[in-house]
C-alpha positions as CSV (number, residue, x, y, z in Angstrom):
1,X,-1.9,30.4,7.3
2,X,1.8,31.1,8.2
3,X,1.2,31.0,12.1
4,X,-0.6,27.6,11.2
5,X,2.5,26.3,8.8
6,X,4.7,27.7,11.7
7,X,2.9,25.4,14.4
8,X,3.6,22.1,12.2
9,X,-0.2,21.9,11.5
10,X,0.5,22.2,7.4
11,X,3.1,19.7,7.2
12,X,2.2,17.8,3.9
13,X,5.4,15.1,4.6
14,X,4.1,14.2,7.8
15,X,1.1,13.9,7.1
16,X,1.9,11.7,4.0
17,X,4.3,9.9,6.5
18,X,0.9,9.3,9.3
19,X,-0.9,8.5,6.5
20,X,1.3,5.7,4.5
21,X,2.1,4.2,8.4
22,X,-1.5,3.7,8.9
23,X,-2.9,2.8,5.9
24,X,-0.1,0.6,4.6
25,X,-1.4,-1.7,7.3
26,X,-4.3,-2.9,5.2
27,X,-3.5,-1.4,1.4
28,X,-0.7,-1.5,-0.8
29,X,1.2,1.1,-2.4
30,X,-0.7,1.9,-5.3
31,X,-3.9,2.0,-3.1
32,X,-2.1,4.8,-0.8
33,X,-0.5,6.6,-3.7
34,X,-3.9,7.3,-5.0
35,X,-5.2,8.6,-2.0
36,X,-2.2,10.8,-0.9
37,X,-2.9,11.9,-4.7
38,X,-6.2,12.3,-4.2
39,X,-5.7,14.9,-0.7
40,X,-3.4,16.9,-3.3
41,X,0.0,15.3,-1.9
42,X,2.8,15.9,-3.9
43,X,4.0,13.2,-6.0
44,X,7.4,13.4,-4.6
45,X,6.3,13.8,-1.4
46,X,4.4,11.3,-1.5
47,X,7.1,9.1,-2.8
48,X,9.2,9.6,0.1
49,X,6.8,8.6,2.4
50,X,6.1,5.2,0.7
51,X,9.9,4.6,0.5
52,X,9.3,3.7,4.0
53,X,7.4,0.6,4.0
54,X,9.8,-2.0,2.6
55,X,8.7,-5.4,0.3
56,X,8.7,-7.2,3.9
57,X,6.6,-4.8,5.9
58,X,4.2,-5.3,2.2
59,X,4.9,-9.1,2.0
60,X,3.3,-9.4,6.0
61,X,0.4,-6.9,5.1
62,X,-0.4,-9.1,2.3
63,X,0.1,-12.5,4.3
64,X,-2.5,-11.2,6.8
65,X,-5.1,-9.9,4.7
66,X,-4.8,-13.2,3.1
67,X,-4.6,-15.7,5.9
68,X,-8.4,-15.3,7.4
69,X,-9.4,-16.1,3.4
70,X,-11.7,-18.9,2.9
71,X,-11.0,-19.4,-1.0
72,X,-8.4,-22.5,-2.0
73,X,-8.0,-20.5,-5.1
74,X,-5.1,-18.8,-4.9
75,X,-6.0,-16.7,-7.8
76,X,-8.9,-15.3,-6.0
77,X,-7.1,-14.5,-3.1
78,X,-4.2,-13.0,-5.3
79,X,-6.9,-10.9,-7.8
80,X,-8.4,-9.5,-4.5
81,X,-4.9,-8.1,-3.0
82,X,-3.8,-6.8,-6.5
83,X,-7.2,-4.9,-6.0
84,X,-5.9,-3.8,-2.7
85,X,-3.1,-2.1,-4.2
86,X,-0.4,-4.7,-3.7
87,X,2.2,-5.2,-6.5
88,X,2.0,-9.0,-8.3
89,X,5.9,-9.6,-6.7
90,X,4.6,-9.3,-3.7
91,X,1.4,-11.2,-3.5
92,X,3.2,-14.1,-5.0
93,X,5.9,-13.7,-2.3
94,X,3.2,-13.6,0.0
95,X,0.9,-16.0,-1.1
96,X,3.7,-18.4,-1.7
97,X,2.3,-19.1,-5.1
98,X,3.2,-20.2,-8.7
99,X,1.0,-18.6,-10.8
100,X,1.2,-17.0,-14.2
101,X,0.6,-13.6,-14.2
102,X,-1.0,-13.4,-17.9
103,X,-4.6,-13.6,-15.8
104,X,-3.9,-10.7,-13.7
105,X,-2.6,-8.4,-16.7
C-alpha cells in the first residue's frame, strides 16, 4: 500500500478532481457529490474538487442537456435537470425561465 500511495496511484483529490471534470459534463453537483460519497471520498475532499466547476461551466452543462429536448414545457425540462443534480439557480439561468419554484420543492 505505501509503494502504491508513493507512485500517485492512491490519490483520493485527484481522483475526485478526474472524476468531477468528467462527470460534471453531464450531472450537476449534487449528482457527483453523491457519487464521490458513494466511492468513500471525503467530504472535504470532495468539496474541493467541486469548487472547480463554476455556475457558468454548470449553466452550459445544463443549456446542452436541455437544448436537444423536445418538451415546450419548461417545467419538464427544468424537473428533469434538477433530477440530474443541477441546483434550481441554475436551471433557471439556463433555461432562461420564470417559473416558480414551489412545484419543484
Amino acid at each position: 500500500m505505501s509503494r502504491a500511495r508513493g507512485l500517485g496511484y492512491l490519490d483520493d483529490a485527484a481522483f475526485a478532481n478526474a472524476l468531477v471534470v468528467r462527470r460534471s459534463r453531464t450531472r450537476g453537483p449534487a449528482i457527483v457529490a453523491a457519487e464521490l460519497a458513494t466511492k468513500g471520498i471525503d467530504r472535504e475532499v470532495a468539496q474541493d474538487a467541486l469548487r472547480a466547476v463554476d455556475r457558468a461551466a454548470q449553466v452550459a452543462a445544463a443549456r446542452r442537456l436541455a437544448g436537444g429536448s423536445t418538451h415546450s414545457d419548461g417545467r419538464v425540462v427544468a424537473a428533469r435537470l434538477l433530477r440530474r443534480g443541477f441546483a434550481y439557480a441554475v436551471i433557471r439561468e439556463a433555461l432562461e425561465l420564470d417559473l416558480d419554484p414551489e412545484p419543484f420543492t
